[in-house]
N, C-alpha and C positions, 0 to 999 in steps of 0.2 A: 419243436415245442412252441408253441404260443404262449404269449404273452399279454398284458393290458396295459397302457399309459396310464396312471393316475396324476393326478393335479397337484403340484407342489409348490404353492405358491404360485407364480407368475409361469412357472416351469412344468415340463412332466416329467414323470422317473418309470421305472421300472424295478419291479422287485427280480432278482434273480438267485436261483436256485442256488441251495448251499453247494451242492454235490458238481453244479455247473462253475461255480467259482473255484472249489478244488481242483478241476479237472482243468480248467484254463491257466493255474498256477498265479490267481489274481489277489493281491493285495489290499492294504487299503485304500492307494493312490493308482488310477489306472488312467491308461492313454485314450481317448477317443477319434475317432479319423471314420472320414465320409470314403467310403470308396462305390465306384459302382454305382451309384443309389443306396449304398446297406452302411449302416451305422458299425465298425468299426470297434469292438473293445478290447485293450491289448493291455499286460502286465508293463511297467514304467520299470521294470527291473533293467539293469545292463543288462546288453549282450555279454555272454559269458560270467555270467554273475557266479560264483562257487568254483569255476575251474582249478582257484590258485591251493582251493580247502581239498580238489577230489585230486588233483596232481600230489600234494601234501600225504595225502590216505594212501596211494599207489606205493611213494615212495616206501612209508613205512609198514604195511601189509606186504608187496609182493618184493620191496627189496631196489624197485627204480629201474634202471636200464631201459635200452630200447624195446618196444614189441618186437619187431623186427628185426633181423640181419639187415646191415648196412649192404647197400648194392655200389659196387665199384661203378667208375665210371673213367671214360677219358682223362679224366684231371686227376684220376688218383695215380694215373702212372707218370705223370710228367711232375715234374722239378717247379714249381709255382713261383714266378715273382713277384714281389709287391712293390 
């Protein structure tokens, strides 16, 4: 998709698409970074932003517990000291 600088002041800007902002998961405040040669626009949200809301939802929709079976290992048949 192309795009155009406009003049913003002493500055340029960029208009960008609503449906492109949805799809990047961008807010009001976003990060900028030069990488490459290419201008860089990333959402300023934490890593793991929601986990603690979608682990909360697990628990009480499917009940909690592991997905999985625990896999034995070496230390689970020996006597442990601490």
């Amino acid at each position: 998709m192309k795009a155009r600088l406009v003049r913003i002041g002493n500055s340029r800007g960029i208009r960008l698409p609503k449906p492109l902002i949805e799809q990047a998961g961008l807010g009001e405040e976003v990060e900028l970074l030069v990488q490459e040669g290419a201008i860089l626009i990333q959402s300023t949200a934490a890593p793991r932003t929601g986990w603690a809301e979608a682990a909360r939802h697990l628990v009480h929709v499917e009940g909690g517990g592991l997905l999985d079976a625990p896999t034995p290992t070496k230390f689970d048949e020996a006597e442990w000291n601490w």
